[in-house]
Backbone as JSON, one array per atom type, in Angstrom:
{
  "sequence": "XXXXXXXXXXXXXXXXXXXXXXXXXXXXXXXXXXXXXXXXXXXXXXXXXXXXXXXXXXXXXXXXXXXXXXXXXXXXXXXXXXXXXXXXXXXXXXXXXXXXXXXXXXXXXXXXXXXXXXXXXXXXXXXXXXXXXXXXXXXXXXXXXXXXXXXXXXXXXXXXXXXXXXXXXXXXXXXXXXXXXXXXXXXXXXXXXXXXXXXXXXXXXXXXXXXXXXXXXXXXXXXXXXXXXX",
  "N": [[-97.81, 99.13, -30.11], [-98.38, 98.46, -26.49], [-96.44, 98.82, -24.74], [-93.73, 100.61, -24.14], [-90.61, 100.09, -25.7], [-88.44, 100.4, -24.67], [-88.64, 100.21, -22.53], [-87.66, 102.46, -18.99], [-85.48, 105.14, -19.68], [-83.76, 105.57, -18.51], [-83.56, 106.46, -14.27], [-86.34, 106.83, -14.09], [-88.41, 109.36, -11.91], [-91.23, 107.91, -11.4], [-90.19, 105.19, -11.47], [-88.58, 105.26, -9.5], [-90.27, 106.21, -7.36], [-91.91, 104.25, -7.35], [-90.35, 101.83, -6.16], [-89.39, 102.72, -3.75], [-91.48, 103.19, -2.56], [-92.35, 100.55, -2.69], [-90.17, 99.45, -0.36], [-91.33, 100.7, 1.42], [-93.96, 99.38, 2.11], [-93.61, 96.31, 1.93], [-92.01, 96.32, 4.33], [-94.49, 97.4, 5.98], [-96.02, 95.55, 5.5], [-94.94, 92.59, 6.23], [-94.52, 93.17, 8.56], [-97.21, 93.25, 9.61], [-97.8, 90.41, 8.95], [-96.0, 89.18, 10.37], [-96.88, 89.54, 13.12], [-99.74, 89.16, 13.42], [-99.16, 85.98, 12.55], [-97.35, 84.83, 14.71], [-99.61, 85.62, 16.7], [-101.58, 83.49, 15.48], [-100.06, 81.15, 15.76], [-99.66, 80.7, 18.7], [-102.19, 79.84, 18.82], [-104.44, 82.14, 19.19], [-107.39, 83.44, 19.4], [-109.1, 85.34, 17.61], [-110.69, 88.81, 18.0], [-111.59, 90.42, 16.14], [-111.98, 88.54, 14.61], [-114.15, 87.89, 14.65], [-116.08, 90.31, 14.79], [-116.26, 91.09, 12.81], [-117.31, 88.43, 10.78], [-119.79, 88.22, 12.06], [-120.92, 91.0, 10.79], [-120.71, 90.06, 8.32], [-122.37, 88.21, 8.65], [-124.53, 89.4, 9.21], [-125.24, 90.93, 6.36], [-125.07, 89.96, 4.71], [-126.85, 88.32, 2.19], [-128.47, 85.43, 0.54], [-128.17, 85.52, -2.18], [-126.25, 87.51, -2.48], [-123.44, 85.47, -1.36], [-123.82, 83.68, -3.62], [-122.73, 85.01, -5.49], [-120.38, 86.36, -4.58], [-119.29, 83.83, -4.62], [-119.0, 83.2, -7.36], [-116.67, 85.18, -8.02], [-114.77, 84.34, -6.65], [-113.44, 82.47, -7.74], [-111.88, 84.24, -9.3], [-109.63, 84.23, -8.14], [-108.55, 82.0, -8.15], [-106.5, 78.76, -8.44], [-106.45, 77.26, -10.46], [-107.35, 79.37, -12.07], [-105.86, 81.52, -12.27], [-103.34, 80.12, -13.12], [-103.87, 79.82, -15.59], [-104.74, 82.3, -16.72], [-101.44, 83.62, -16.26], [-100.5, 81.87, -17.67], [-101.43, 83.05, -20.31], [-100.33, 85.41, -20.0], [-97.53, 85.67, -19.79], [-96.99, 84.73, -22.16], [-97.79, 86.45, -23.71], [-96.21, 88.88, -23.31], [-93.95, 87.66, -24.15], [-93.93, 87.08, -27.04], [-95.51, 88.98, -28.35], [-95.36, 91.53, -26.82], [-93.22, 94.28, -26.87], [-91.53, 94.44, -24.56], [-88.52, 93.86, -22.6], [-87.28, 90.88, -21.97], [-87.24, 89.9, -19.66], [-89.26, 91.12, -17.85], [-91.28, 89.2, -18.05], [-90.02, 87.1, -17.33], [-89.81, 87.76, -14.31], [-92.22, 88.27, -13.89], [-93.39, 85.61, -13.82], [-91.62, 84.73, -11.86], [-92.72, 85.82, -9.92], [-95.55, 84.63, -10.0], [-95.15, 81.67, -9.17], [-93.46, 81.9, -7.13], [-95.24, 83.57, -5.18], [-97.02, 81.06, -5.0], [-95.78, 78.5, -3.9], [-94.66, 79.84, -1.39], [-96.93, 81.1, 0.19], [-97.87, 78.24, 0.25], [-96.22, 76.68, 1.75], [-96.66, 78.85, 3.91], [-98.72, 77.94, 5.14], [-98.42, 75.17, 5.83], [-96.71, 75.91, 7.68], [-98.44, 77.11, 9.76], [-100.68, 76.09, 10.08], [-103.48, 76.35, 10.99], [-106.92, 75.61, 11.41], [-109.55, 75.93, 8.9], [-112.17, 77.93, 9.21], [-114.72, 76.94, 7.99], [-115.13, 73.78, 5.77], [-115.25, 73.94, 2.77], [-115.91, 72.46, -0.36], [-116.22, 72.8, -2.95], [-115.29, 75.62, -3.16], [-113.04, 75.71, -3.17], [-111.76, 75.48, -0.63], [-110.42, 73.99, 1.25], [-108.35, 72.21, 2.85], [-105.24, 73.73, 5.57], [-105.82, 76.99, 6.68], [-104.31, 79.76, 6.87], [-101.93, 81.32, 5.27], [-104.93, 83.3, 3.49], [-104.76, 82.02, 0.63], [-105.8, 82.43, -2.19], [-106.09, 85.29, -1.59], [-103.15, 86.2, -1.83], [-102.57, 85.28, -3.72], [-104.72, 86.71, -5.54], [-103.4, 89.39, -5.05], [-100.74, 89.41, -6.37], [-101.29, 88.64, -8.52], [-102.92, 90.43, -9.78], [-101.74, 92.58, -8.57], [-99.46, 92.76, -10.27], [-100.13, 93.55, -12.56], [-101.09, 95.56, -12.18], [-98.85, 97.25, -12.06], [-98.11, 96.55, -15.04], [-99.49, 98.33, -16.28], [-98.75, 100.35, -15.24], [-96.38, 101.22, -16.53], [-97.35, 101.37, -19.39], [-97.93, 102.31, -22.73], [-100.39, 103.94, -22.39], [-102.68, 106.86, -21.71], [-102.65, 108.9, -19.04], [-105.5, 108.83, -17.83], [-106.5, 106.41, -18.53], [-105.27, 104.48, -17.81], [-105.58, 105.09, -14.84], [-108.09, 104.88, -14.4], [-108.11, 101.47, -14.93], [-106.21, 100.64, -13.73], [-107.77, 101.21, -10.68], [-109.91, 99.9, -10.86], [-108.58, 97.21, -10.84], [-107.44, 96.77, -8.55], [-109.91, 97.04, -6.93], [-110.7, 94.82, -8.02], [-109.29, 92.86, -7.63], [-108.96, 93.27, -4.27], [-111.2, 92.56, -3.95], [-111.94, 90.11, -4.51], [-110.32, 88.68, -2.77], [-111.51, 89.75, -0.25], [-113.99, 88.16, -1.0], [-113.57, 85.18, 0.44], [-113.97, 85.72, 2.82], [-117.1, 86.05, 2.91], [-117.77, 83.5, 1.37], [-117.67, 82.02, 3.33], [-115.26, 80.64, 4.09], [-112.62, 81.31, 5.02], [-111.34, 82.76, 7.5], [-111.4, 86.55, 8.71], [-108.85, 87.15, 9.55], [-106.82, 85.87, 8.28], [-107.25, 86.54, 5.99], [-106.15, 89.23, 6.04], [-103.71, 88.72, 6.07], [-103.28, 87.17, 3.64], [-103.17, 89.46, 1.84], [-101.08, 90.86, 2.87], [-98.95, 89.02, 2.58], [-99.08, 88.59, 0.04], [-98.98, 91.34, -1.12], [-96.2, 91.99, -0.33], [-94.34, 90.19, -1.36], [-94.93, 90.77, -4.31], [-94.32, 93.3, -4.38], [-91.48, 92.83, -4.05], [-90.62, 91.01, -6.21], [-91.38, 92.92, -8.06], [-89.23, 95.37, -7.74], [-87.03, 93.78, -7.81], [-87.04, 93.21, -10.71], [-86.95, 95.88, -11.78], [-84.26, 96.73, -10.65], [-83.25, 95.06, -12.64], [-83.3, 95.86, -15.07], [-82.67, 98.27, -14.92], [-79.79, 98.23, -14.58], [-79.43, 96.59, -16.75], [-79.9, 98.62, -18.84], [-77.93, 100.28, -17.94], [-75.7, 99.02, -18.75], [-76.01, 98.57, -21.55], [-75.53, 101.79, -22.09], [-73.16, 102.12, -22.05]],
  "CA": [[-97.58, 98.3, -28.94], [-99.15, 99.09, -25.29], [-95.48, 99.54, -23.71], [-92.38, 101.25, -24.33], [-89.74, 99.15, -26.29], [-86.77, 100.57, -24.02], [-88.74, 100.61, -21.16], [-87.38, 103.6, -18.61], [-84.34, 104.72, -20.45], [-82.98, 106.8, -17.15], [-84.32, 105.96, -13.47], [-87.19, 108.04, -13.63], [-89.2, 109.4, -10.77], [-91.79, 106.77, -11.2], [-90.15, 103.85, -11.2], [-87.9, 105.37, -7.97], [-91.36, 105.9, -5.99], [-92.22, 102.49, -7.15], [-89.11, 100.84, -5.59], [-89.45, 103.35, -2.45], [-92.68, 103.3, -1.92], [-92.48, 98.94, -2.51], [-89.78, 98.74, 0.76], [-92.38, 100.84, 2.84], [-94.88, 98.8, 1.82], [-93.21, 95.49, 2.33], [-92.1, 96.34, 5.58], [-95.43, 97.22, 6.86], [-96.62, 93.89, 5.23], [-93.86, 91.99, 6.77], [-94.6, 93.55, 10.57], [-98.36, 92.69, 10.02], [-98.0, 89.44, 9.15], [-95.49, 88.7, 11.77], [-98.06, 89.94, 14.47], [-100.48, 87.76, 13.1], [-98.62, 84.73, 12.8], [-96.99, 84.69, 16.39], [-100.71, 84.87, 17.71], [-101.84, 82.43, 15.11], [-99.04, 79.66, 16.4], [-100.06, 80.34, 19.92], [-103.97, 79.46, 19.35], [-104.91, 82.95, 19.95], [-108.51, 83.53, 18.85], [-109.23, 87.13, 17.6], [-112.44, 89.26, 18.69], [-111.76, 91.06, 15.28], [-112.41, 87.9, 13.16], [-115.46, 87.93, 15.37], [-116.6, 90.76, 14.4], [-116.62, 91.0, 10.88], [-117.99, 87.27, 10.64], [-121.19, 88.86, 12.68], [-121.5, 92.18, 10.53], [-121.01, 89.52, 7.37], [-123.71, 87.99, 8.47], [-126.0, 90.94, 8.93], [-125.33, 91.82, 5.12], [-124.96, 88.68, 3.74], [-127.7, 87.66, 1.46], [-127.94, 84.08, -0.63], [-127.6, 86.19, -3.62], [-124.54, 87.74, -2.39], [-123.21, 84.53, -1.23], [-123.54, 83.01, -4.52], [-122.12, 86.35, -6.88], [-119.21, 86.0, -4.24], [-118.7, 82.17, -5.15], [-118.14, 83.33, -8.27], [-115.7, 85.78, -8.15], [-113.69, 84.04, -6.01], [-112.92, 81.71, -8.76], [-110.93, 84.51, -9.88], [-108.35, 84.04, -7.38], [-108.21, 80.0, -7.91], [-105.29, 78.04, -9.03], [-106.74, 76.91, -12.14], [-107.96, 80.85, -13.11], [-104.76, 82.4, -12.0], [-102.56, 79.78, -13.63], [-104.79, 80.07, -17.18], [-104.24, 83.98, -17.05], [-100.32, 83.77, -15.99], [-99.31, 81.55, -19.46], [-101.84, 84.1, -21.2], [-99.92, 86.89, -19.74], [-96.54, 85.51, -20.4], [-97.01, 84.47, -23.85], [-98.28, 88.18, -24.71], [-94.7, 89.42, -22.82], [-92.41, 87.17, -24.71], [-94.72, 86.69, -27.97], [-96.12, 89.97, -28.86], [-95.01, 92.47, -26.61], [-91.91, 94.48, -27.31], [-90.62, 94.62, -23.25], [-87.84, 93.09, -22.51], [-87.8, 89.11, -21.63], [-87.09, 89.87, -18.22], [-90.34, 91.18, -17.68], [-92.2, 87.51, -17.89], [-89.14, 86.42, -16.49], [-90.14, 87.97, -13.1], [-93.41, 88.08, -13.54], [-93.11, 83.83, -13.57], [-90.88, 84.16, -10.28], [-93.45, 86.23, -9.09], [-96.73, 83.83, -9.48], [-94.52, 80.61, -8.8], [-93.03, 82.04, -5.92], [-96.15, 83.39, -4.51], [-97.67, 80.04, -4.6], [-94.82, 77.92, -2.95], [-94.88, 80.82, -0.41], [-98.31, 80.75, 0.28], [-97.72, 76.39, 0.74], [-95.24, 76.83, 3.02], [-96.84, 78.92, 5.34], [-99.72, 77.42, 5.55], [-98.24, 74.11, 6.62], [-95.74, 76.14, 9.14], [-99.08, 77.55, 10.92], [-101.66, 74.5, 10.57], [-104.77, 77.0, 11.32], [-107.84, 75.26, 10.86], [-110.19, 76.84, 8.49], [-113.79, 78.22, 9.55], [-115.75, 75.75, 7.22], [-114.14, 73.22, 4.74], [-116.36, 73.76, 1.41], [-114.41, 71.74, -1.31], [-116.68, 73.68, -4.33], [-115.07, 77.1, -3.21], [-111.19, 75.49, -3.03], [-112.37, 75.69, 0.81], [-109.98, 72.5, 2.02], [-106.6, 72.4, 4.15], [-105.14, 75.01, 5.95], [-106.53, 78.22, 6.27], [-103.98, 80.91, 7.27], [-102.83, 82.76, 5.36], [-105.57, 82.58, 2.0], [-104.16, 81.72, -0.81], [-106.52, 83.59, -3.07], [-105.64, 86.59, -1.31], [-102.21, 86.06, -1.55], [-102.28, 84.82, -5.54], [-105.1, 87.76, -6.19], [-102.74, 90.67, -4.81], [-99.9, 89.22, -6.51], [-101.42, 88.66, -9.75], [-103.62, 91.43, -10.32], [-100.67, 93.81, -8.44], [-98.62, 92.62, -11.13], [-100.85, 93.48, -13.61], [-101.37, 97.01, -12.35], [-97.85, 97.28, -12.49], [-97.8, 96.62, -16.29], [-100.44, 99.02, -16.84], [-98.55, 101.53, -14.78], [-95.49, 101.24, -17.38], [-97.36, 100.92, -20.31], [-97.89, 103.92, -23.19], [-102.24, 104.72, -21.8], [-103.12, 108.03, -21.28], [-103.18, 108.53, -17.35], [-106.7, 108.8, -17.15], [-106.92, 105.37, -18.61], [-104.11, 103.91, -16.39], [-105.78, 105.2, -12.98], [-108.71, 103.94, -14.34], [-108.22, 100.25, -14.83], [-105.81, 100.41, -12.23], [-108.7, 101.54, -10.03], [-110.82, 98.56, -11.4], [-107.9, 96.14, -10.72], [-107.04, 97.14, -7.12], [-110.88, 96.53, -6.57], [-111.22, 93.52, -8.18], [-108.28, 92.07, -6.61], [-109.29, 93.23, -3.31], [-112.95, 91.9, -3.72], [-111.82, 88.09, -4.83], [-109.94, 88.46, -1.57], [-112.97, 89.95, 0.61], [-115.07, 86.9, -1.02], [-113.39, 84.26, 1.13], [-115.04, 85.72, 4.46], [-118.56, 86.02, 2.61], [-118.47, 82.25, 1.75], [-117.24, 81.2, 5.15], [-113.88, 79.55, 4.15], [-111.8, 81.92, 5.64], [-111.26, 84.35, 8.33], [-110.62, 88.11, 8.19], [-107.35, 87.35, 9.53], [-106.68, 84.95, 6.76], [-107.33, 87.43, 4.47], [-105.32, 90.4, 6.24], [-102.11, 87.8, 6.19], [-102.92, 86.59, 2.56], [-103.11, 90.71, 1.52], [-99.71, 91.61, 3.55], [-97.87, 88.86, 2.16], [-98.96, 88.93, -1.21], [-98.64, 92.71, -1.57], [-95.28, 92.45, -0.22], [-93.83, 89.4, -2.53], [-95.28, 91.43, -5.45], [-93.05, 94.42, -4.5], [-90.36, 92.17, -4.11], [-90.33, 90.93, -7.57], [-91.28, 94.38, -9.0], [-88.01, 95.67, -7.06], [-85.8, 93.35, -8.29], [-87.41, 93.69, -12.01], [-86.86, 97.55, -11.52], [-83.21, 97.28, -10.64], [-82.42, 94.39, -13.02], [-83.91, 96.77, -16.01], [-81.85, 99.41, -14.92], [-78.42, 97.41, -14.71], [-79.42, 96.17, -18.27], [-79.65, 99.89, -19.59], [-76.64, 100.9, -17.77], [-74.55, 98.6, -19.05], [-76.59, 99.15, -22.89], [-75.32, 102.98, -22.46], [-71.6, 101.83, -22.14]],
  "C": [[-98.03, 99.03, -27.67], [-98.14, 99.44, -24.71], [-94.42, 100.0, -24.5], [-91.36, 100.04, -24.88], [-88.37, 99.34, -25.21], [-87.09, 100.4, -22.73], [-88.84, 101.88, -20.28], [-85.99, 103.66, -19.24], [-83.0, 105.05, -18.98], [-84.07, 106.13, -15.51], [-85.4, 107.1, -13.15], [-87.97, 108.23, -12.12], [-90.52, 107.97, -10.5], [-91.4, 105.48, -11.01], [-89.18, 104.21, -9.57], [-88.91, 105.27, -6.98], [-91.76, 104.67, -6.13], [-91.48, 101.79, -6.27], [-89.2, 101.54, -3.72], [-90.91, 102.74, -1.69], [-93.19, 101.41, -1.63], [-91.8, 98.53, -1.06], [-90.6, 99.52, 2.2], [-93.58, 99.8, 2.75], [-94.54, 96.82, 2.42], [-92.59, 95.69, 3.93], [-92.95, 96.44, 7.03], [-96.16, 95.93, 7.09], [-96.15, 92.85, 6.35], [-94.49, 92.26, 8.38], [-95.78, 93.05, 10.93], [-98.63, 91.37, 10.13], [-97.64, 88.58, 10.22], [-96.15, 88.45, 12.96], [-98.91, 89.05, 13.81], [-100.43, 86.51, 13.27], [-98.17, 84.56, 14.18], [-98.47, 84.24, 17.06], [-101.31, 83.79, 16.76], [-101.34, 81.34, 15.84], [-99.63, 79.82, 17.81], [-101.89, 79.89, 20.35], [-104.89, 80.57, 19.45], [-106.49, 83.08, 18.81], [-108.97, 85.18, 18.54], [-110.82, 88.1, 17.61], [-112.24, 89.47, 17.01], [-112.58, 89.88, 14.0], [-114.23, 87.82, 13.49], [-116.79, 88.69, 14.75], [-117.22, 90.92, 13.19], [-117.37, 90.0, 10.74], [-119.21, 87.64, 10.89], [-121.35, 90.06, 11.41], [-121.65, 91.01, 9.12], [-122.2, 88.94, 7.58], [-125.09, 88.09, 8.46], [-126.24, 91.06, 7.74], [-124.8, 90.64, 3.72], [-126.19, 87.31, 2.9], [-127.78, 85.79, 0.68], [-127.48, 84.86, -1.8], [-125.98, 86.36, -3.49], [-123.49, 86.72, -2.19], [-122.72, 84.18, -2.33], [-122.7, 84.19, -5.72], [-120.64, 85.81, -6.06], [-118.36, 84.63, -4.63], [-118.42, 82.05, -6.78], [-117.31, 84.11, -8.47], [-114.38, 85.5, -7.36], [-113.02, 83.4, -6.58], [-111.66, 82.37, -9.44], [-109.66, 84.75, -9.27], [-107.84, 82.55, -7.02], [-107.17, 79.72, -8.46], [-105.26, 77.96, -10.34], [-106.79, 78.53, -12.78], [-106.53, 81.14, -13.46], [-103.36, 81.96, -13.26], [-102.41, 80.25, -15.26], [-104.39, 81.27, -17.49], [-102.65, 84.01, -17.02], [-100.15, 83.27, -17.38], [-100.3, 82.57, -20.54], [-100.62, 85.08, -21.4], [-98.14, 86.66, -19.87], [-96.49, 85.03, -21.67], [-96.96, 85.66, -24.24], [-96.55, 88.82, -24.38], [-93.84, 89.14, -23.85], [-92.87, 87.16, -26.09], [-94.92, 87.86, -28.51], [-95.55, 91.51, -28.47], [-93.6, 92.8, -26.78], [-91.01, 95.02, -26.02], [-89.87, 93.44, -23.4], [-87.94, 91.88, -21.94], [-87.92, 89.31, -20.24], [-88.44, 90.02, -17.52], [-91.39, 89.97, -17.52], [-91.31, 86.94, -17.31], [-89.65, 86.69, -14.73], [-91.38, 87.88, -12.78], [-93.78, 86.47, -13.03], [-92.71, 83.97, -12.15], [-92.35, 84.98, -9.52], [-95.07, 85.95, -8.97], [-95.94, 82.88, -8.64], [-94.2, 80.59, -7.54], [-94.2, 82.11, -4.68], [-97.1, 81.86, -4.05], [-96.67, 78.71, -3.81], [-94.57, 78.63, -1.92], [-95.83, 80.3, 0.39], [-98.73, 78.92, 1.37], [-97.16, 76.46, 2.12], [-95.57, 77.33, 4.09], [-98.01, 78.5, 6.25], [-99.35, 76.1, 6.1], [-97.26, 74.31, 7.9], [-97.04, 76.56, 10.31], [-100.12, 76.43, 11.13], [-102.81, 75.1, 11.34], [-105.87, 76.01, 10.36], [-108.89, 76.57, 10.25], [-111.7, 77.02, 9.17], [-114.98, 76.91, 9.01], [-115.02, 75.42, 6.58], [-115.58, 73.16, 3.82], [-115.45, 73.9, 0.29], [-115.1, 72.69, -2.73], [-116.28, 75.01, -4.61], [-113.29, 76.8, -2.83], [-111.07, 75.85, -1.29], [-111.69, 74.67, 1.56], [-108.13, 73.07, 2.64], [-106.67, 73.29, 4.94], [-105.67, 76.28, 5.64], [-105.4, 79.62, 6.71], [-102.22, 80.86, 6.06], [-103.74, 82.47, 3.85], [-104.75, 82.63, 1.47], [-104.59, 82.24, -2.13], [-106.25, 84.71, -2.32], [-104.44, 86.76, -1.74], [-101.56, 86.21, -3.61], [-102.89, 85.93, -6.37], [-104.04, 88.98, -6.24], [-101.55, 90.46, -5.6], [-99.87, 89.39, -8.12], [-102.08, 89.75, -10.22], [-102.87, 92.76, -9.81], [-99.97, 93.51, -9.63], [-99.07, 93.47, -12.69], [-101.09, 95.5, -13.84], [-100.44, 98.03, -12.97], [-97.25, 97.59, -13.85], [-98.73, 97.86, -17.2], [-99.74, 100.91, -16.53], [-97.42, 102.04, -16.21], [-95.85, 101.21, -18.86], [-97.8, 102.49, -21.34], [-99.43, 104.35, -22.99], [-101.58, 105.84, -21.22], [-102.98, 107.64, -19.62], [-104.37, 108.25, -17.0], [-107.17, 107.34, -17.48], [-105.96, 104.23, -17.92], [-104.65, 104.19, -15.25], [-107.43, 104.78, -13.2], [-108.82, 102.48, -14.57], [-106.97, 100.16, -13.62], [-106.64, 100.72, -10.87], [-109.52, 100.43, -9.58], [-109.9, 97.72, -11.03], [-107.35, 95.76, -9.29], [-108.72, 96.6, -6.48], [-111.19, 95.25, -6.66], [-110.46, 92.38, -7.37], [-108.56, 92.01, -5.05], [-110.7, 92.37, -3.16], [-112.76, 90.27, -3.71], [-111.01, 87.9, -3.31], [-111.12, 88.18, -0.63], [-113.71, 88.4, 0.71], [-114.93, 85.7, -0.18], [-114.04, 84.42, 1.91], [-116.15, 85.42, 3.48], [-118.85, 84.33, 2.29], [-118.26, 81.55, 2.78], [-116.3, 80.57, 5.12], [-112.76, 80.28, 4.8], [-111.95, 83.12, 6.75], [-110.8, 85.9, 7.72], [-109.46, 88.13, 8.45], [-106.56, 86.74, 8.71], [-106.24, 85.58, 6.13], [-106.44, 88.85, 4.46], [-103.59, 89.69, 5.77], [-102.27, 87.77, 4.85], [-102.44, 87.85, 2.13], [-101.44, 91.15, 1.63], [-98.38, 90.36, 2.63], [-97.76, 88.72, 0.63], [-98.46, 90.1, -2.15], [-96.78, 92.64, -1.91], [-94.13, 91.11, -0.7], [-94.16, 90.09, -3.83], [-94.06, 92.73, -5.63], [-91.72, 93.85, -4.45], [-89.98, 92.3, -5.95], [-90.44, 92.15, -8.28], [-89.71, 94.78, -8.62], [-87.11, 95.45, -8.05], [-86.09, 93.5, -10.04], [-86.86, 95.06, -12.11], [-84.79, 97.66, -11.89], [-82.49, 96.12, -11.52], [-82.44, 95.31, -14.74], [-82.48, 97.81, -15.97], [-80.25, 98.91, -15.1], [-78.46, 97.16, -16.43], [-79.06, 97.64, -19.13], [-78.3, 100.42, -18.99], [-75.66, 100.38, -18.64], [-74.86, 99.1, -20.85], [-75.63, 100.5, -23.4], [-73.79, 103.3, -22.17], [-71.36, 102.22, -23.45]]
}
């Protein structure tokens, strides 16, 4: 089996910097998005999305264009969803972690995407371009592929971090998964459906719903073994 049957049996150092290092992390999330949103609601227009939009379009080929239009796919509704009942089936089905594990992982697509809804109809930012072939329609702040990539493919790193791989093959596909996740983000600016601030908001609050649910996974694990070692 790829993970541990007991899990952590004790709160080891790793899963403590996980949980530490998740409420710095969520708190920076949290402060960025805040700042964001405030000038979102007031209209404010940002030089920064400015910029980037201009250097994208220094270095923005058709080719690249179109490679990006497909990898963005992998932060779509349909992909994300398709992979999530993969990835809980294997949890509850095959793998020998405890249920809880797909249990949170579930709260922690589901959530992200009723999240995600919500704040996009509290800010009512129009998007840059509406292009319906790249899921390019409604609201635009904060993405939603940013938001669903960081959430799902943090999750993922997550399981890789806990699982019995060698380190060197744990910091490599966690390497690969941190990229890829970041890149299906990125891809929104390159086809023009979203801003960079879009994509900083989808990042901050995806990251920091991901550490959420890890968190509470973390300390519901540990409650379970405490009580176990009664």
């Amino acid at each position: 089996m790829l993970f541990r049957g007991t899990h952590f049996k004790n709160p080891t150092r790793t899963s403590i910097i996980l949980i530490i290092a998740g409420f710095i992390l969520i708190g920076g999330g949290f402060f960025s998005f805040v700042s964001l949103g405030e000038d979102v609601l007031e209209g404010e227009k940002f030089a920064l999305d400015r910029i980037v939009n201009n250097f994208v379009d220094t270095i923005n080929p058709p080719w690249l264009t179109e490679t990006m239009g497909y990898i963005t796919e992998a932060g779509s509704v349909w992909v994300l969803s398709v992979l999530s009942v993969l990835v809980i089936s294997y949890l509850l089905f095959i793998s020998n972690k405890s249920k809880w594990v797909a249990l949170f992982f579930a709260v922690n697509m589901i959530g992200i995407s009723a999240l995600t809804k919500g704040l996009k109809l509290l800010f009512e930012r129009q998007r840059p371009e509406v292009i319906e072939a790249y899921d390019g329609v409604g609201y635009s702040f904060p993405s939603g592929h940013s938001t669903g990539a960081f959430a799902f493919y943090g999750f993922m790193i997550y399981l890789v971090t806990v699982s019995r791989f060698t380190s060197k093959v744990k910091w490599t596909v966690n390497i690969l998964l941190a990229l890829f996740g970041t890149t299906v983000a990125l891809s929104r600016i390159f086809i023009g459906v979203h801003y960079f601030t879009d994509v900083l908001a989808g990042i901050a609050v995806g990251t920091a719903w991901l550490l959420v649910s890890i968190a509470a996974l973390e300390i519901m694990l540990f409650r379970k073994r405490r009580r176990a070692g009664k």
